[in-house]
Every structure is written in C-alpha cells, then in structure tokens.
C-alpha positions in Angstrom: 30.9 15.1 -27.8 27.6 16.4 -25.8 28.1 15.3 -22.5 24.5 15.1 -20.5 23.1 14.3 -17.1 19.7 12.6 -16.4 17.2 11.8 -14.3 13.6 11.0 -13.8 10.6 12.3 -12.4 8.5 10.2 -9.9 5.8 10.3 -12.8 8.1 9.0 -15.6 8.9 12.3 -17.2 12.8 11.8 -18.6 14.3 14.8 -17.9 17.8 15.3 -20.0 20.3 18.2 -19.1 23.3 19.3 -21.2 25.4 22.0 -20.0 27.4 24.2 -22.6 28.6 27.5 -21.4 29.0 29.2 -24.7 25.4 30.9 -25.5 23.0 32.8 -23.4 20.1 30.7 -25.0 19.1 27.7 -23.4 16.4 25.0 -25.7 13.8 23.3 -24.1 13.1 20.3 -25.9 9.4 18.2 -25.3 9.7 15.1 -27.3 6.0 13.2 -26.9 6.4 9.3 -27.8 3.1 9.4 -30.2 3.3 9.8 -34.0 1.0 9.0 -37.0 1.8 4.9 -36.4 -0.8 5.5 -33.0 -3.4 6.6 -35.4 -6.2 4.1 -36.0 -7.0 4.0 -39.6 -10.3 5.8 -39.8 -8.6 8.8 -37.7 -5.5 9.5 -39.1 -4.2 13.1 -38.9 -4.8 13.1 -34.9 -1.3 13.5 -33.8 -0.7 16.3 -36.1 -3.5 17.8 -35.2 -2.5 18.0 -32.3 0.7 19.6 -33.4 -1.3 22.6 -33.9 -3.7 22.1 -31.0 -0.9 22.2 -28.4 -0.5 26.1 -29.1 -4.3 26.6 -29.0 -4.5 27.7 -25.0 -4.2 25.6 -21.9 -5.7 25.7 -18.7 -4.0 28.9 -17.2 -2.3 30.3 -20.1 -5.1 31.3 -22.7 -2.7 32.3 -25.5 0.8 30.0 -25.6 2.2 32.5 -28.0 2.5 35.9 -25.9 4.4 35.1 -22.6 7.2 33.4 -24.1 7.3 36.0 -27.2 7.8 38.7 -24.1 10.5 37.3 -23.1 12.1 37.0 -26.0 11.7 33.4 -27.0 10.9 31.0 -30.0 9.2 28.0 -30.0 8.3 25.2 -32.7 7.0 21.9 -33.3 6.9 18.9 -35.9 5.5 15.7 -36.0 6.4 12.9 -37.3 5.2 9.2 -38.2 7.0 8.3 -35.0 7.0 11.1 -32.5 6.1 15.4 -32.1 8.5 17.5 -30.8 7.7 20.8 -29.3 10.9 23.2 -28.6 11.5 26.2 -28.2 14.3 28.6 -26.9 15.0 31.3 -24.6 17.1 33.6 -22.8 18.9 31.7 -19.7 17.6 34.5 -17.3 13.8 34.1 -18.3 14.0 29.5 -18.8 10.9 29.2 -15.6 8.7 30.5 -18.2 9.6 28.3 -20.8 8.6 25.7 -17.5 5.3 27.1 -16.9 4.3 27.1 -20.1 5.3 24.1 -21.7 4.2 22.2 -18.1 0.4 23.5 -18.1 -0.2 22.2 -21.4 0.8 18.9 -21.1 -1.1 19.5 -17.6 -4.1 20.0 -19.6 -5.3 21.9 -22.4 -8.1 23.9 -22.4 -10.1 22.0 -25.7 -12.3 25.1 -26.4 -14.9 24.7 -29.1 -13.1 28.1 -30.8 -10.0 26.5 -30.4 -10.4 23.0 -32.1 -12.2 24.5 -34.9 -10.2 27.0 -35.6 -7.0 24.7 -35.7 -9.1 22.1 -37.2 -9.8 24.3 -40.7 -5.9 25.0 -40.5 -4.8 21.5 -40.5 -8.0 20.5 -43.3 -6.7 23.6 -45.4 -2.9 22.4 -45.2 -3.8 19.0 -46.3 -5.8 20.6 -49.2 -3.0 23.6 -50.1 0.1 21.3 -49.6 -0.9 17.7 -50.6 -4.2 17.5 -53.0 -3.3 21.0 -54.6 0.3 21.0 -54.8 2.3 19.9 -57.8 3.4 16.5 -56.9 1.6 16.8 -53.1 -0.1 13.7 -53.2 2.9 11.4 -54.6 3.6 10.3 -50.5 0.0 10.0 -50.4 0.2 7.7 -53.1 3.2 5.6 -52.6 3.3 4.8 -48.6 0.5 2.6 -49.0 1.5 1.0 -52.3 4.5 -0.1 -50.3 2.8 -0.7 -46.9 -0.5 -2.7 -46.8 -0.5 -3.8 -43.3 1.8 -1.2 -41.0 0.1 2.1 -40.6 3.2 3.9 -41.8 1.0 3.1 -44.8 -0.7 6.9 -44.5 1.5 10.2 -44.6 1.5 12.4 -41.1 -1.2 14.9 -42.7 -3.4 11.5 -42.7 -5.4 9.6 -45.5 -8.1 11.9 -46.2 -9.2 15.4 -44.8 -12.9 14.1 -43.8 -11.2 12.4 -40.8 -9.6 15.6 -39.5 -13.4 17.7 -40.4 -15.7 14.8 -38.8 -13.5 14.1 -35.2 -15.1 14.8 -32.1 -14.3 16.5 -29.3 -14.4 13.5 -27.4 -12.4 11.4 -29.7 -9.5 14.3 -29.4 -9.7 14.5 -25.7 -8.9 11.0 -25.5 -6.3 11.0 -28.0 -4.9 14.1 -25.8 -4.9 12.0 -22.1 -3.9 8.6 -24.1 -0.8 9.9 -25.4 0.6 13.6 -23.9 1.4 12.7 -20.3 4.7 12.0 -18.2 5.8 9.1 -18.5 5.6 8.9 -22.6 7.3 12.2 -22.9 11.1 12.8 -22.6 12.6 16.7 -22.1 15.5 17.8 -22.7 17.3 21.3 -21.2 20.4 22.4 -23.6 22.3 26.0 -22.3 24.6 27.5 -19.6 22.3 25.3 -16.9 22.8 23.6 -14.0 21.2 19.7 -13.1 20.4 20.9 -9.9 18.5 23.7 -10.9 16.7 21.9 -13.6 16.0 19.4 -11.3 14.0 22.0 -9.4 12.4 23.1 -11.9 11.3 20.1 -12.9 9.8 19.1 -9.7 8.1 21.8 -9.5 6.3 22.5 -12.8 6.1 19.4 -13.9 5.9 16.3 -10.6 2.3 16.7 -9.6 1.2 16.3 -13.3 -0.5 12.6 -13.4 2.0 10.2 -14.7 -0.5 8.6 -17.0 -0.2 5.3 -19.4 2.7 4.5 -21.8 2.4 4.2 -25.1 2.7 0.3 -25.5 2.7 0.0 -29.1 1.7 -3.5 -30.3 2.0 -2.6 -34.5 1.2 -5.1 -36.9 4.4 -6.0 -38.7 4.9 -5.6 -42.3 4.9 -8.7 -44.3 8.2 -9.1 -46.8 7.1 -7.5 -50.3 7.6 -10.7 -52.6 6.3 -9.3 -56.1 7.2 -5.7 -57.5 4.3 -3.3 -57.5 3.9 -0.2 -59.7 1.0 2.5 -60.4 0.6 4.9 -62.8 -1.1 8.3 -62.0 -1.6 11.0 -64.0 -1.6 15.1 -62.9 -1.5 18.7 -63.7 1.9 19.0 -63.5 4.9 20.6 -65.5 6.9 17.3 -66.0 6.7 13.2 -65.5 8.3 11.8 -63.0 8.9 8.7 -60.8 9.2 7.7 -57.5 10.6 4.4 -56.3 10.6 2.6 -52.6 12.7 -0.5 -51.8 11.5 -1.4 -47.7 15.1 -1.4 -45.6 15.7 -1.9 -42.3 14.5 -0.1 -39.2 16.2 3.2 -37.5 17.5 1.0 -34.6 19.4 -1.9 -37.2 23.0 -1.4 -37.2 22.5 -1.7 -41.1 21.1 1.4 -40.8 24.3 3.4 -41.0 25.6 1.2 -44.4 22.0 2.2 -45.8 22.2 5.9 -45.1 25.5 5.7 -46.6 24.4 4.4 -49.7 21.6 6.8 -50.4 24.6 9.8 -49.9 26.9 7.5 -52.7 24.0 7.7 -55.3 22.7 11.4 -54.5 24.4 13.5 -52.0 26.3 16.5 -54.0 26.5 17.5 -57.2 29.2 14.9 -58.4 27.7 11.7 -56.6 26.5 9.0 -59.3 22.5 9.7 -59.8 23.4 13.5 -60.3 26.7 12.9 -62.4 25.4 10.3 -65.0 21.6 10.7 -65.2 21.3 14.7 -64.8 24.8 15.8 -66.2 25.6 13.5 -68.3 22.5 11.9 -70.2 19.8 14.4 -69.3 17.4 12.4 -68.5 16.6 13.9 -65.1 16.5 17.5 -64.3 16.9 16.6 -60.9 17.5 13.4 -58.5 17.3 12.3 -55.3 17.8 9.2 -52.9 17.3 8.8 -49.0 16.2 7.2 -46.4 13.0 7.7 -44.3 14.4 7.1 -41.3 11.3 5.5 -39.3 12.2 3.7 -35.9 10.5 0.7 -37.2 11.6 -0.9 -40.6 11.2 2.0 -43.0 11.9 2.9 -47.0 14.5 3.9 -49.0 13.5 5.9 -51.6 14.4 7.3 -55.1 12.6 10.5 -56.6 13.4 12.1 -60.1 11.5 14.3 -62.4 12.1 13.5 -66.3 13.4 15.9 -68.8 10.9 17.1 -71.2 10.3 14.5 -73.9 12.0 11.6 -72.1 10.3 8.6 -72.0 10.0 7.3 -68.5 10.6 3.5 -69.9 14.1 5.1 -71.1 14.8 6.8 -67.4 13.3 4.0 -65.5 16.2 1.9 -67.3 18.9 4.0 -67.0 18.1 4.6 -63.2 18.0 0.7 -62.9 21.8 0.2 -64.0 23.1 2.3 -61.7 20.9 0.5 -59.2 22.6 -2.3 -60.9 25.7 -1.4 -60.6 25.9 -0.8 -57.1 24.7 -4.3 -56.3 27.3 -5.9 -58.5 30.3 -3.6 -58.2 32.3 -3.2 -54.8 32.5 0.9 -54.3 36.0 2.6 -53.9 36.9 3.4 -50.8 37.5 7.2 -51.7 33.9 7.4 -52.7 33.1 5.7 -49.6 35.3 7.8 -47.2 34.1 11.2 -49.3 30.4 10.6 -47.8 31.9 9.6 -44.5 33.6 12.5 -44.5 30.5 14.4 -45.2 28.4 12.5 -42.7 31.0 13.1 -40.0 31.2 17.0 -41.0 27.5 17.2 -40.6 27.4 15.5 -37.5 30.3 18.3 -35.6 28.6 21.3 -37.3 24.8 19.9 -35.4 27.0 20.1 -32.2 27.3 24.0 -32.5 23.7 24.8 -32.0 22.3 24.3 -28.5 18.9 23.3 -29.8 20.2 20.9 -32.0 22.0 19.2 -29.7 19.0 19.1 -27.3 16.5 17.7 -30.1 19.2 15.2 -30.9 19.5 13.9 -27.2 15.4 13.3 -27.0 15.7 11.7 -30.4 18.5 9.0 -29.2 17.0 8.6 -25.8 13.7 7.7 -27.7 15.7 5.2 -29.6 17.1 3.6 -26.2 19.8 5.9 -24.7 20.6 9.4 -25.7 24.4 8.3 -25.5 24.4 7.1 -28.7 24.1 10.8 -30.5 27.7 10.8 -29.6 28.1 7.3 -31.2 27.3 8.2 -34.7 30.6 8.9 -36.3 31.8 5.9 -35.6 28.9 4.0 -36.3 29.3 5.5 -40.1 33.4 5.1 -39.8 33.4 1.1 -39.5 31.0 0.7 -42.4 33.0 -1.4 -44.9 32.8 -1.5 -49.1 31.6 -5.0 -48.3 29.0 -3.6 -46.5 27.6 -1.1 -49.0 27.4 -3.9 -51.6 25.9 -6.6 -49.4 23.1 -4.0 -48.2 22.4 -2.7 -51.4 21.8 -5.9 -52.6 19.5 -6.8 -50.2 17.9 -3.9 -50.5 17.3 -3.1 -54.5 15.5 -7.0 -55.1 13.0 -6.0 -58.0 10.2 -7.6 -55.6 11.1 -4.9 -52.8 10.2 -2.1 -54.9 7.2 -0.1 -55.2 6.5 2.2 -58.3 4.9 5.7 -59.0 4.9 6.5 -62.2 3.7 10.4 -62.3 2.7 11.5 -65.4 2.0 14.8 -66.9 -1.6 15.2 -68.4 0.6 17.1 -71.2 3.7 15.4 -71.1 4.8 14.2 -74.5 5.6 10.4 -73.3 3.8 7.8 -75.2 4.3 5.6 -71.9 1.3 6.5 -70.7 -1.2 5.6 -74.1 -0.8 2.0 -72.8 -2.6 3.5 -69.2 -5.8 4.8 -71.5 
C-alpha cells in the first residue's frame, strides 16, 4: 500500500506526496501530459525531442546536468506515445535543488541555436543507429501503421521519418514547448522521508508563479474496427526470419485490461508458459517468443513477436503459433495456470513498492489515468479475473480480421516463403 497526500497548485500543477521513512533518497517525479499521439503527422518525433531538449539549459541554469550531479543526484527521462516523464533522485537534505531545477525549465527553456542542434543530430542519429540500422529496428516502424490507419499511435515515438526531426524550426519547437510543458498539463510527484507541508512550500515557491498555461485537450481521431486481416512481407539483412503479429485490444483504462495482460503472461511469461514450452522447447520452431501488451491509455495492441529457427518455414511457424492462439480461444484455462501468473503479477507489484522512485513514477502514471489511488488497486484488479474471462477476451481479441502481419525475412534465409514475394 503507498499511502499519498495531494494537492494543487493555483496554476493546475498536481502536486503528489508520499511519505516513506525508510531511505535517505527522495524521487521527484515530472510526468508531462504530452506524448507522440500530440504529434501532427508531418512532425512526428517532437515530444521526444524534447525528451532530450529538456536537459539542453534553461533560463538560469545553463547546464541541467552539474548542480544536481553536485549534490549527488540522478535524473532520467522517457517518453512515451502517451506521456514523458522526467525523474530524478536525490539526497533528502539537498531535494530544493531538485526544485529549482526541474521548476526553471518547465519555467522556460533557454532554446539556443547550439542547443537544438546539437540535440537535434542526437535524436536524427538515434533514429538512424537504433531503428533503420538495427537488426529488426524498423519492425515497430513497420507494423504500427499496418495496424493503425487513422489514430496517430500509427507512428513509433522516434517518429515516421528522421527528415521531420532535421527540417523543424525553431519556431515550430517553441510552440510545441509553451503548447504542452506548463502547469496545469503536468502532474509531480515527491516520494522519500518528506513532509506535505514542506513540499507544499516548496511548491509554492518554485513552481506557483509559473503561468498555468492550456491543457492538453486531446480530440484524437478514433480507430475504426479492423474488419479484414492485413499482412506484409519485408525483407532485411538480418540473421534469422521472423514474425510479428498485432491483434487491436482494449484501452489502458478498460477493466478488460487486466484479463488481457493476463493472457499475454499465460502464453509467454517464464520459461514454462505455453509459447515458450511447445514452440521453443518442444518443436523448435522459435528460438525465442514473446507476447504483451502495449499498454497505451487509449485502445492499444496486443502483440506477438518470434524469430524462426534456421530453416523453418514461416508458413509452418505461422501455423503452429495459430493453434495455440487457437487453443486459448476454445479451451477454458486451469485455474493453477491462471493463479501461477496472478501470483507473479502480484509479486511484481509488492517488489515495485520497495523503491521510492518506483513508487513515485507509479502514482503520476495512475493519477494520469484518473486517480493515483488506483496503483494500490491493482492486485485486486488482476485477483477477480476469472477463467471465463481469459477465454471470453481472448476470443474477442485473436479474430483473424483483428490481426496485422509482419512477416520479416532474411535476405539469406533458406525459406521458400518468400519466392512467392519476388
């Protein structure tokens, strides 16, 4: 249990505090309510751009980095198609820095010419190193929009193509910047040996003269139900074939959400759950597997990943992954397969409320959702998930017109699969 007080700022900023007397550290945790979705299509990239931008120098503090290094703290980001989260951590004794800091750049950032450029040909080089160069990179780039054709989660975070990163403006990035990265669309979140009073301090005073700006009022095109199967065929320099298959699920918010995750953790998680146990162990025809869930707020994918043994023909692993797909739809699970990835779910779960900054990104992340009370709701969520349940989803789910199809070839694989592509 991760007990919490709240309260908010007269400029919207949702200020979380959780108090745990164990650790010295205390996590600051900026959670900014703008994610690839907020991207318009001929700009993606922008919000993890700014990922890196954010570190780049703000008005008073030239160089994020040092202050907080000198005081013996660590900081981080991610983004997401949803959200970025900044977060860092820091002795208890030395927190008003992690205040300043983190309050001058949402404040403003300083948008030097060195500064965009130079984290400009970062994020342009990590799209080329870790998504057009990479074995397998672009598979993501590939598939989101061969399931998506109307939602923007239809492009990866990293964006559609580099050129939109290399030919954005200045101006175009300052307005992304005051859009987006203000007050009242950002939620923080205090974690340590703290108290609200203090924090509320603190808060007023780094952060309550900061302009509240506009909330991000999303107004997102919806998805229209996938009523055929789709499928493409690629082929790479890469060491092995292998596929990649989306079914489109519910959102993050569904209360089938939790019968969903559940199934991905029947059919992949461990060594001895079915994909690994009949397709890698036991009929080879997989050196590895993989399900899960993407876990977007809005309605998101389930997804199943595999690369073929040499010499296996993908029509012959395609059909073998298909009956256990199969047989999950048409057979009732036992409920000691169903309580073994509770059980996991639920150890998971107690061991992420150890760590101060877990439990502080976890509180943003649930508050996003609606109310960060619900991070202490998730054990039982999973717990009154019935057999009935897994079957029912799963065969909503795994329809053959819900699925989307990347076959991934190997320029010199041995598969005659592919002699029907040329």
């Amino acid at each position: 249990m991760t007990d919490f007080e709240r309260f908010t700022l007269d400029n919207g900023l949702r200020v979380i505090v959780h108090r745990d007397t164990s650790t010295p550290i205390v996590a600051m945790n900026i959670l900014y309510n703008v994610g690839s979705r907020d991207e318009q299509p001929s700009r993606t990239g922008f919000a993890h751009l700014f990922e890196h931008l954010m570190f780049g120098g703000s008005v008073n503090i030239s160089r994020y980095d040092e202050p907080l290094e000198k005081v013996g703290g660590e900081n981080n980001a991610f983004t997401n198609n949803d959200f970025t989260n900044y977060y860092l951590t820091v002795p208890g004794n030395n927190l008003e820095t992690a205040f300043w800091l983190e309050s001058d750049r949402m404040l403003n950032l300083a948008f030097s010419t060195k500064s965009f450029d130079v984290q400009r040909n970062v994020v342009v080089e990590e799209f080329r190193q870790n998504y057009l160069n990479q074995p397998y990179g672009d598979a993501w780039l590939l598939l989101r929009p061969l399931a998506y054709k109307v939602h923007p989660y239809s492009w990866a975070t990293i964006g559609i193509d580099p050129s939109h990163i290399e030919e954005a403006s200045m101006a175009e990035v300052r307005d992304f910047y005051q859009q987006y990265y203000n007050p009242c669309n950002a939620i923080m979140v205090i974690a340590g040996n703290v108290e609200t009073s203090g924090i509320r301090e603190l808060s007023e005073k780094w952060f309550g003269a900061i302009p509240e700006g506009n909330p991000n009022l999303r107004n997102l095109p919806a998805e229209p139900e996938q009523t055929e199967a789709r499928s493409q065929s690629v082929y790479r320099d890469v060491p092995f074939d292998a596929i990649y298959k989306a079914w489109h699920m519910c959102s993050r918010t569904d209360t089938r959400f939790y019968a969903t995750d559940l199934i991905s953790d029947i059919l992949s998680a461990g060594q001895s759950a079915r994909l690994n146990q009949r397709l890698v162990k036991e009929q080879r025809l997989f050196s590895d597997i993989s399900a899960f869930v993407s876990g977007d707020i809005e309605a998101g994918l389930f997804v199943i990943t595999g690369k073929l043994m040499k010499g296996v023909p993908m029509h012959e692993a395609e059909s073998a992954l298909q009956q256990e797909i199969d047989l999950i739809c048409r057979q009732e699970v036992e409920e000691t397969e169903l309580q073994k990835v509770k059980n996991r779910i639920e150890a998971m779960i107690e061991f992420s409320e150890m760590r101060v900054l877990e439990k502080a990104m976890n509180l943003a992340y649930y508050e996003l959702l609606g109310d960060a009370a619900q991070a202490n709701q998730l054990a039982g969520r999973y717990a009154l998930v019935s057999t009935a349940d897994i079957m029912a989803e799963s065969n909503r789910i795994f329809r053959p017109e819900n699925c989307s199809t990347l076959f991934y070839y190997s320029k010199n694989g041995t598969d005659r699969d592919q002699q029907q592509l040329n």
